[in-house]
N, CA, C and O atoms as a MOPAC input file, in Angstrom:
PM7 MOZYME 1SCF
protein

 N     79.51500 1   -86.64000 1    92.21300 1
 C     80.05100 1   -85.47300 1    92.88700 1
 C     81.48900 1   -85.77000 1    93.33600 1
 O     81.92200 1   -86.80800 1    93.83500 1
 N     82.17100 1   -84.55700 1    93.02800 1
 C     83.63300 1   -84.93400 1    93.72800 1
 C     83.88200 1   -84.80700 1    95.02600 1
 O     83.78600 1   -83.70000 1    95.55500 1
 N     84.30400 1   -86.11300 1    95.85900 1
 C     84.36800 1   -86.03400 1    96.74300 1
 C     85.30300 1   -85.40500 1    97.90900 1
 O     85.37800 1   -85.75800 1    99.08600 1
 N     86.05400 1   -84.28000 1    97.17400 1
 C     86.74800 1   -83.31700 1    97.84500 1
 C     85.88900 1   -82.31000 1    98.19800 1
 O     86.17900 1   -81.33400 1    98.88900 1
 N     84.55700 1   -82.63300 1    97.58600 1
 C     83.79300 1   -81.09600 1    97.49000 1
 C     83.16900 1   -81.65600 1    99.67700 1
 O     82.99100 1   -80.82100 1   100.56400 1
 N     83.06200 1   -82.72400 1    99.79200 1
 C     82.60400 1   -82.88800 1   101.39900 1
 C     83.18000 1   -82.26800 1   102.25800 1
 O     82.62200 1   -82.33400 1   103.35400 1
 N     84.45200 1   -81.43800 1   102.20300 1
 C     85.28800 1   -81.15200 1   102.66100 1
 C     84.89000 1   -79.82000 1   103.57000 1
 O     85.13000 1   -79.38600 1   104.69700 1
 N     83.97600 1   -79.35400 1   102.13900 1
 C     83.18300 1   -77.40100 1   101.80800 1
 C     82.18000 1   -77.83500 1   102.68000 1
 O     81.75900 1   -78.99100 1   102.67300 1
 N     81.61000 1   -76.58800 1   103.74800 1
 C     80.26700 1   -76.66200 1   103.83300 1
 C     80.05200 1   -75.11600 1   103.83400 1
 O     80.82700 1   -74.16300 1   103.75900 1
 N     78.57200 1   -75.24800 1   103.95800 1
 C     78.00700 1   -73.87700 1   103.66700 1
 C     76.90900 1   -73.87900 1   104.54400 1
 O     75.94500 1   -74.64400 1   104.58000 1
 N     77.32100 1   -72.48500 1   105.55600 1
 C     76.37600 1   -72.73800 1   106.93100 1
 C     75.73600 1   -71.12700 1   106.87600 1
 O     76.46800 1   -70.18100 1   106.58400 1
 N     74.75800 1   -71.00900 1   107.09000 1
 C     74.17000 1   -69.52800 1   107.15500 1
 C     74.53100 1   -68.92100 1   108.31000 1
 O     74.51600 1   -67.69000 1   108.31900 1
 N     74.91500 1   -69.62200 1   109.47600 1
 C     74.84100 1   -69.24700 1   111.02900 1
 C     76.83200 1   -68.98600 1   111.09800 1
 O     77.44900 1   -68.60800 1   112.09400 1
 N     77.34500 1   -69.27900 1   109.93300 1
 C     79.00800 1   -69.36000 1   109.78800 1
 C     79.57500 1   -68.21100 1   108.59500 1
 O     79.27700 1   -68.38000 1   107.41300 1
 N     80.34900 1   -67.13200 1   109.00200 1
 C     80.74100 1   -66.55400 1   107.93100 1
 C     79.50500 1   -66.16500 1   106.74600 1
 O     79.39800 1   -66.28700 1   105.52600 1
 N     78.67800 1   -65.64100 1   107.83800 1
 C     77.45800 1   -65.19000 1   106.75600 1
 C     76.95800 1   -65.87000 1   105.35300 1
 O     76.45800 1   -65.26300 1   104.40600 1
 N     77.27500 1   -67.61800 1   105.46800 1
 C     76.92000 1   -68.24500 1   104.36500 1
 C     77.70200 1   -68.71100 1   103.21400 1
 O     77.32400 1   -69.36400 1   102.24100 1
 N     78.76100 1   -68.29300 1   103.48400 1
 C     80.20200 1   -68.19700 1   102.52800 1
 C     80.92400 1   -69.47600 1   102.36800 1
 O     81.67500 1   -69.82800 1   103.27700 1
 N     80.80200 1   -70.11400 1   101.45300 1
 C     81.63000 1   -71.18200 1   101.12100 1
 C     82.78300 1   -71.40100 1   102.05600 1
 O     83.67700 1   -70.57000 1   101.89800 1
 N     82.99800 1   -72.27600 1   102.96600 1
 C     84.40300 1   -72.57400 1   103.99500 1
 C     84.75700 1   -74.03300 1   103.98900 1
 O     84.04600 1   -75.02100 1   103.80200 1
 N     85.98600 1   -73.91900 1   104.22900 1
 C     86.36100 1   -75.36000 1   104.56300 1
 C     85.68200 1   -75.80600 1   106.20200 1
 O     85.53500 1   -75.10600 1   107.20400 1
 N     85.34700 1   -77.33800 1   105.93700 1
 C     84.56700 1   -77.79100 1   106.41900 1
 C     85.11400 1   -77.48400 1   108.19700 1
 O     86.34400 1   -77.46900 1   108.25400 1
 N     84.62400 1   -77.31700 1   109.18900 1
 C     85.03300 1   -77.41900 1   110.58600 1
 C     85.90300 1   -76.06900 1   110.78000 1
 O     86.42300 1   -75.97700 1   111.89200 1
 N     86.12300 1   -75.10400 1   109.96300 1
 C     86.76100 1   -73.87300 1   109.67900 1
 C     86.23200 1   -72.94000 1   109.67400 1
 O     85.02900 1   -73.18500 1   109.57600 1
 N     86.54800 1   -71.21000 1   109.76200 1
 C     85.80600 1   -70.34800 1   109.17600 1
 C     86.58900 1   -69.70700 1   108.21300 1
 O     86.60400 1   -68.47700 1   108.25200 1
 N     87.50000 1   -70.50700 1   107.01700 1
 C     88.36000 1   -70.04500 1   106.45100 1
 C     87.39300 1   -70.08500 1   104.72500 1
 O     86.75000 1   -71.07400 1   104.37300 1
 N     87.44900 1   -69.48300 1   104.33000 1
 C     86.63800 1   -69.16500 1   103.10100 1
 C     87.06400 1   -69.75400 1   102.37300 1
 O     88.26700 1   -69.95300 1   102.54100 1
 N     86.33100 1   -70.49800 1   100.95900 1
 C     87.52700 1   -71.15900 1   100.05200 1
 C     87.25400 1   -70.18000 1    99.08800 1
 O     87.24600 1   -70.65900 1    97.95400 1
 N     86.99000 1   -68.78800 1    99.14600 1
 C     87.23300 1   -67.55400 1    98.18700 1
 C     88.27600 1   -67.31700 1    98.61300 1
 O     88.95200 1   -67.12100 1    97.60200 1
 N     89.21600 1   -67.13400 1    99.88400 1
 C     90.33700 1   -66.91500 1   100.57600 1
 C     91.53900 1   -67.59400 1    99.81700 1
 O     92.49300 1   -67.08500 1    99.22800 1
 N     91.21900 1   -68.78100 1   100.00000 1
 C     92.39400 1   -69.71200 1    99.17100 1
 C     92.26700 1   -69.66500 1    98.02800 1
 O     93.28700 1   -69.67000 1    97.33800 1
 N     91.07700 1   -69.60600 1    97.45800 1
 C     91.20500 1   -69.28900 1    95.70100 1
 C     91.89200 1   -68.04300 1    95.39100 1
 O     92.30300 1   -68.04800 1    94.23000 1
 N     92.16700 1   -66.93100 1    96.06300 1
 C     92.48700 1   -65.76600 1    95.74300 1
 C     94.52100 1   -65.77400 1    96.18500 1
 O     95.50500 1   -65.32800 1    95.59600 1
 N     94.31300 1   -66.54800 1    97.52300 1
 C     95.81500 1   -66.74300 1    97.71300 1
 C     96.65800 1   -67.27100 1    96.20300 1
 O     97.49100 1   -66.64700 1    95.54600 1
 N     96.16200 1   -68.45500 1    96.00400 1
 C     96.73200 1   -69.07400 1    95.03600 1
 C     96.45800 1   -68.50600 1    93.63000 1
 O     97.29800 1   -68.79300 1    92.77800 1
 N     95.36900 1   -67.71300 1    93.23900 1
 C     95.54900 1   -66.75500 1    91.98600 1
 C     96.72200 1   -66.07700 1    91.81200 1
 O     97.12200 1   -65.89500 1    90.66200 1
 N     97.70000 1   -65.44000 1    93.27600 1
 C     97.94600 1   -64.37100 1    93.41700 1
 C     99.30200 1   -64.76200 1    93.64900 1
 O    100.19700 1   -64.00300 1    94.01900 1
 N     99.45700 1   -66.53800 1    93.30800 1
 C    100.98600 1   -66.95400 1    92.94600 1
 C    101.35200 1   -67.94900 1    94.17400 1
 O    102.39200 1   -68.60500 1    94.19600 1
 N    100.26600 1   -67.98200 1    95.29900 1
 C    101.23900 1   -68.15200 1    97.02000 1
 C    100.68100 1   -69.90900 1    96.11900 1
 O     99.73600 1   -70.13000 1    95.36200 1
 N    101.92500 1   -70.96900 1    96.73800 1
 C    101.95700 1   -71.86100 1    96.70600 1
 C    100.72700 1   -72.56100 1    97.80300 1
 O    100.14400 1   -72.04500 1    98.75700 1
 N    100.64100 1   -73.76800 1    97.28700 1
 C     99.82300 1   -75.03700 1    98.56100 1
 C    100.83100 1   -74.68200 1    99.89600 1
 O    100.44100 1   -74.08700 1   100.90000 1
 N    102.27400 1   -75.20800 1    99.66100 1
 C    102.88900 1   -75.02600 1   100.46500 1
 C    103.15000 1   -73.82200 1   101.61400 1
 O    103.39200 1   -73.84100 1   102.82100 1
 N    103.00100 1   -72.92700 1   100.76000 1
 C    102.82200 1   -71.14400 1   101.64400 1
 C    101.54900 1   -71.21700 1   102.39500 1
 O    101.37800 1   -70.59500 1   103.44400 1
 N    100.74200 1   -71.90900 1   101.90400 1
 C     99.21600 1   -71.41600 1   102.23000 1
 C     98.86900 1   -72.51700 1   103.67500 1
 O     98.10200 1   -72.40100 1   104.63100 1
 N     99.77800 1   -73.50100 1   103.28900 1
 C     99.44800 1   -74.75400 1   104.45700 1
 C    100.32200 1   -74.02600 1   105.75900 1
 O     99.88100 1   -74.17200 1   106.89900 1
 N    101.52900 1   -73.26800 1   105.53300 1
 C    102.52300 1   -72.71800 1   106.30300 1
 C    101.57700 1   -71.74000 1   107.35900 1
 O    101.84700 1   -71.82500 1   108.55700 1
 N    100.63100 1   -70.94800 1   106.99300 1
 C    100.05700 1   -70.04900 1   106.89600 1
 C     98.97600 1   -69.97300 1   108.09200 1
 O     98.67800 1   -69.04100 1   108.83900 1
 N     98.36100 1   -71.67700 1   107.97100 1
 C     97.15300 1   -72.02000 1   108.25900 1
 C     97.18600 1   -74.02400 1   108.50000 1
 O     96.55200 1   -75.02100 1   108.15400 1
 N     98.08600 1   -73.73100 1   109.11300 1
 C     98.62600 1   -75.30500 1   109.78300 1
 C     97.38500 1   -76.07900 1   109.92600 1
 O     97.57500 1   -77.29300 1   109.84500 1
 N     95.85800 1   -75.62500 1   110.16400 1
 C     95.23300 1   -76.05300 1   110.54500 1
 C     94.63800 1   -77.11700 1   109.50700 1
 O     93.91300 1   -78.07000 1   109.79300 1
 N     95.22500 1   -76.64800 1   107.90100 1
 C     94.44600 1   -77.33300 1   106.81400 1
 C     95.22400 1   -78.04900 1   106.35700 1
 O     96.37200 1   -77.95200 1   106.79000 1
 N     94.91700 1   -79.12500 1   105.23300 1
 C     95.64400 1   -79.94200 1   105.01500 1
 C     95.90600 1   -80.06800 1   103.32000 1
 O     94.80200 1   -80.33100 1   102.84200 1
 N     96.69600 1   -80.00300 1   102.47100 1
 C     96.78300 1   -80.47700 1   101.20400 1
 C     95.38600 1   -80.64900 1   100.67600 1
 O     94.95100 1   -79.94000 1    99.76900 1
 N     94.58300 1   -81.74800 1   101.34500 1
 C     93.28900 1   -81.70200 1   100.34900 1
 C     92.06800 1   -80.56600 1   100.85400 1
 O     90.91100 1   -80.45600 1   100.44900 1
 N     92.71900 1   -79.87600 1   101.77100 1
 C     91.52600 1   -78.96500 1   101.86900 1
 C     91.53100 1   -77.96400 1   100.45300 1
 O     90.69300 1   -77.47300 1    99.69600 1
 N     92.86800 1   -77.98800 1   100.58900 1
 C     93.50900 1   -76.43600 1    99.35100 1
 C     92.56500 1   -77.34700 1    98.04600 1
 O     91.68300 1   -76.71300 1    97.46900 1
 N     92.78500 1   -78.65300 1    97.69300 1
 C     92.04800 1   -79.26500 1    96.58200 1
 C     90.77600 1   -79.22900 1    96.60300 1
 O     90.05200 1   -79.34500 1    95.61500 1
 N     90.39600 1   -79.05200 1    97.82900 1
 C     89.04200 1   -79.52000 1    97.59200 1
 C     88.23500 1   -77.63100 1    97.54200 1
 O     87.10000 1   -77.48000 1    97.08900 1
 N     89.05500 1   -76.43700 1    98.06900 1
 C     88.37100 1   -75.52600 1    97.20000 1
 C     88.95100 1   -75.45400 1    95.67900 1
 O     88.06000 1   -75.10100 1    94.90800 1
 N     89.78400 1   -75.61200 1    95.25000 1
 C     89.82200 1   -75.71400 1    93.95800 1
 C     88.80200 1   -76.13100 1    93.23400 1
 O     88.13700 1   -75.41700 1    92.48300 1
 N     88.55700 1   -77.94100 1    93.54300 1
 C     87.53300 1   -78.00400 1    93.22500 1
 C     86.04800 1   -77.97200 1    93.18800 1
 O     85.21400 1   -78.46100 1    92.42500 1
 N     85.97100 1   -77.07500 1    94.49700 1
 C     84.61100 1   -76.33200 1    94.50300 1
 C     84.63900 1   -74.99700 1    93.50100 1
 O     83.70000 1   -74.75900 1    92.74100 1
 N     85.81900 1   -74.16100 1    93.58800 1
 C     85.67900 1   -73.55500 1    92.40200 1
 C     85.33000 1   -73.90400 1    91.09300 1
 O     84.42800 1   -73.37400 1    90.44500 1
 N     86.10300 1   -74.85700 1    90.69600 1
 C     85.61900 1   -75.55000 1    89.03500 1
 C     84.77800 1   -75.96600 1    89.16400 1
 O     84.39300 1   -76.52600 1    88.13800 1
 N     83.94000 1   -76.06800 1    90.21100 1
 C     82.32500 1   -76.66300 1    90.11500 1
 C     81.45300 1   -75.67000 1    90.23200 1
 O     80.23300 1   -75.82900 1    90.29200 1
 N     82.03900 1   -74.60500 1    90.26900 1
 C     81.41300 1   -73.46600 1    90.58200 1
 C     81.28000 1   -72.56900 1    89.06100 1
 O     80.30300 1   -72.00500 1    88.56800 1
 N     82.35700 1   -72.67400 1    88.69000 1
 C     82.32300 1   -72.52500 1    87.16800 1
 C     81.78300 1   -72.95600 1    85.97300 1
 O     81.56600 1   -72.47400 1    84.86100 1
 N     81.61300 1   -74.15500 1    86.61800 1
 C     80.88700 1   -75.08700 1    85.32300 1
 C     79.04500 1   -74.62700 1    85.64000 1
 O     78.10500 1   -74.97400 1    84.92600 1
 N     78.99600 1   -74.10400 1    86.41800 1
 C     77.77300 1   -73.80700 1    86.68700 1
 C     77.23400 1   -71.93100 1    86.29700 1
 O     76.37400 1   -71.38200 1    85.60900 1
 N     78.02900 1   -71.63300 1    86.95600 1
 C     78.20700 1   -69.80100 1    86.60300 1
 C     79.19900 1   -69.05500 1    85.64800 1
 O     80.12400 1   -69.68500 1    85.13500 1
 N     79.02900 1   -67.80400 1    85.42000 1
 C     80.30700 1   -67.51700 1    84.87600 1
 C     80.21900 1   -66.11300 1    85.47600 1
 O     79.25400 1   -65.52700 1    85.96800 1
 N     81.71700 1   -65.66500 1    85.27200 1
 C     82.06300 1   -64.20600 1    85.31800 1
 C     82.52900 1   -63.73500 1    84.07500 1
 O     83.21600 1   -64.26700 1    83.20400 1
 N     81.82300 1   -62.22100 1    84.21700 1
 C     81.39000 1   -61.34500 1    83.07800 1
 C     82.97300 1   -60.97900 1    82.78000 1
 O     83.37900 1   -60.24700 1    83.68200 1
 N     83.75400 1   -61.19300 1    82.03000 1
 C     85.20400 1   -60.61500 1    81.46900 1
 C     84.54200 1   -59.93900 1    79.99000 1
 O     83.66400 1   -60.32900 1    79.22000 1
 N     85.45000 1   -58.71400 1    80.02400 1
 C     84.89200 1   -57.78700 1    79.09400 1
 C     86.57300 1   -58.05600 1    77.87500 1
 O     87.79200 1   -57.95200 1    78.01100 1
 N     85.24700 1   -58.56600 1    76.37400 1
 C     86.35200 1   -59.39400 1    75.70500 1
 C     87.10600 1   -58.40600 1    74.68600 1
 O     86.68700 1   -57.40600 1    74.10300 1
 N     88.07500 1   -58.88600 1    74.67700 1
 C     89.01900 1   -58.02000 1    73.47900 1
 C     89.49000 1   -58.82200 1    72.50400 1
 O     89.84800 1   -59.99900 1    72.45900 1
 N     89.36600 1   -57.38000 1    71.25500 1
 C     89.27100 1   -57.64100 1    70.29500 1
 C     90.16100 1   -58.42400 1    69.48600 1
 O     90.35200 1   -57.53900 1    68.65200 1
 N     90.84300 1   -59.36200 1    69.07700 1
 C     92.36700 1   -59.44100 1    68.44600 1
 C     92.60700 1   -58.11300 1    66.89700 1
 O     93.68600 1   -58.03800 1    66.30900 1

């Protein structure tokens, strides 16, 4: 297991169960969506002083672990 993923916890009694950085109630759907949407590590740490460089890594890589497990339905086109 990657050990950035210790970082994540997942509490039922926290953010209704939602993937967060650990000691936080900051979602790591939050930061996955910041950084889809172009905002740098740097913007995002600016943002949220409270986290650190490997928090931003370690939802990343709860996402790609999240992927390798599930997928989302993209509706494919044709070439």
């Amino acid at each position: 297991m990657n050990q950035l993923l210790e970082r994540i916890s997942v509490d039922p009694q926290i953010c209704f169960g939602k993937p967060c950085i650990k000691g936080t109630r900051i979602w790591v759907s939050l930061i996955l969506e910041f950084l889809s949407a172009g905002n740098s590590i740097e913007e995002i740490l600016e943002q949220y002083p409270q986290l650190t460089h490997k928090d931003i890594l370690a939802c990343i890589a709860y996402g790609a672990a999240m992927s390798a497990e599930n997928y989302v339905a993209i509706k494919m086109v044709a070439a």
